[in-house]
N, C-alpha and C positions, 0 to 999 in steps of 0.2 A: 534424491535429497529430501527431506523432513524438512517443513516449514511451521513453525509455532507463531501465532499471534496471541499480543498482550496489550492490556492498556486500556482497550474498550468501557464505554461506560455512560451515566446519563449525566449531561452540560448544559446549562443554558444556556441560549444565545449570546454570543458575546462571546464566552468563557474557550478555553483551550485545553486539549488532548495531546498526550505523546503516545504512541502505539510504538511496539516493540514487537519487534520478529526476528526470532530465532532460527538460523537453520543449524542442521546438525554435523554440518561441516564447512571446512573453508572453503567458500564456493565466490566470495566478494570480485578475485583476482578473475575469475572467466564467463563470470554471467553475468546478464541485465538485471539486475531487481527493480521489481514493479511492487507499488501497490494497485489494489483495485478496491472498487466497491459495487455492494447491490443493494438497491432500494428492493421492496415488494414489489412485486409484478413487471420490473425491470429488468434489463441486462445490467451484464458486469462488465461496466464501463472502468477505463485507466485514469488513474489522479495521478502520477507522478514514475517517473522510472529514473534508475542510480548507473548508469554502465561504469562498466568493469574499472574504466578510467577515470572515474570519478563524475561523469558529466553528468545531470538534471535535465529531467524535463519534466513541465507540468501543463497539464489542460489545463486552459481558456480560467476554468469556472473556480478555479484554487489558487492559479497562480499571485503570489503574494501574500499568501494567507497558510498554504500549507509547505512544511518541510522536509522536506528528507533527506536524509545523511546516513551514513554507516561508521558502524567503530570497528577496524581491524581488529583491533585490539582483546574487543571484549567480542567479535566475532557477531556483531548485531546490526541490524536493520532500523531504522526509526522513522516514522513521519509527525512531525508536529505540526499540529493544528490549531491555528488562532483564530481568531474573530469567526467562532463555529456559526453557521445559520441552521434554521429546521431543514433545509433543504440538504443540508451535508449528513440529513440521518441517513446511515445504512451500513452493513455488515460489510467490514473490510477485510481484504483480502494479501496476503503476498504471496511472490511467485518471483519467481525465478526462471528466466529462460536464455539456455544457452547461447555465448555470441556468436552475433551471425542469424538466428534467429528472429525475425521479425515480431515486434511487440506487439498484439493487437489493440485498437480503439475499442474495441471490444469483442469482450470473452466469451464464447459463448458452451452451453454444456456441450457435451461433458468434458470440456477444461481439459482435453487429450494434448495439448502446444503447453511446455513447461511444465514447472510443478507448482500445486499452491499446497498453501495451509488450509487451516478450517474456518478461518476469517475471525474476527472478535466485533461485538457489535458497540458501534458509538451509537447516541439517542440525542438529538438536540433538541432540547424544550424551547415555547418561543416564551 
C-alpha cells in the first residue's frame, strides 16, 4: 500500500495542524494506522495509532493536544494538532501495519515492519 502525507507546515506556538494521509486503498477495515515523527538527529518515535476497530492511542507527550480519526468515507487518515509547541517540530510520518502486528515505540531504519509514506514536515515557531 502507498501512503501520502499532507498538511504539513510552519505554526506558531499555540496554533494548530490537521495532517492528512492518504493511502491508496481501503486498508482502514484490517490495519493499525500510526502516525509517527522524527526530529534531526532522533528516532522515529509513535504519536498516536487508529486500530482497525476504531480504538486510539496516544503517547504520554500528545495526549490531549493531538487527534486522530479517519474518514471511511473519503478513505483518509487525519491527525489534528492543537496547542502546537517547538518541541512538536518534526517530519511526520504514517504507516500502516498489518493486525496482529506489533506497533513499535519506535521505528527504526530501514522501516522494513509496515508501510510508510514520505512524512510532511510541521515547523513550530516559539
Amino acid at each position: 500500500v502507498q501512503l501520502v502525507e499532507s498538511g504539513g507546515g510552519l505554526v506558531q506556538a499555540g496554533g494548530s495542524l490537521k495532517l492528512l494521509c492518504a493511502p491508496s486503498g481501503n486498508i482502514f477495515g484490517s490495519v493499525t494506522m500510526a502516525w509517527y515523527r522524527q526530529a534531526p538527529g532522533k528516532e522515529r518515535e509513535l504519536v498516536a495509532t487508529m486500530r482497525s476497530n476504531g480504538m486510539t492511542y496516544y503517547v504520554d507527550s500528545v495526549l490531549g493536544r493531538f487527534f486522530i480519526s479517519r474518514s471511511i468515507q473519503k478513505n483518509a487518515l487525519y491527525l489534528e494538532m492543537t496547542t502546537l509547541r517547538p518541541e512538536d517540530t518534526a517530519r511526520y510520518y504514517c504507516a500502516a501495519f498489518s493486525s496482529g502486528t506489533a506497533v513499535p515505540q519506535e521505528a527504526k531504519a530501514p522501516y522494513t515492519s509496515g508501510s510508510w509514506g514520505q512524512g510532511t514536515q510541521v515547523t513550530v515557531s516559539s
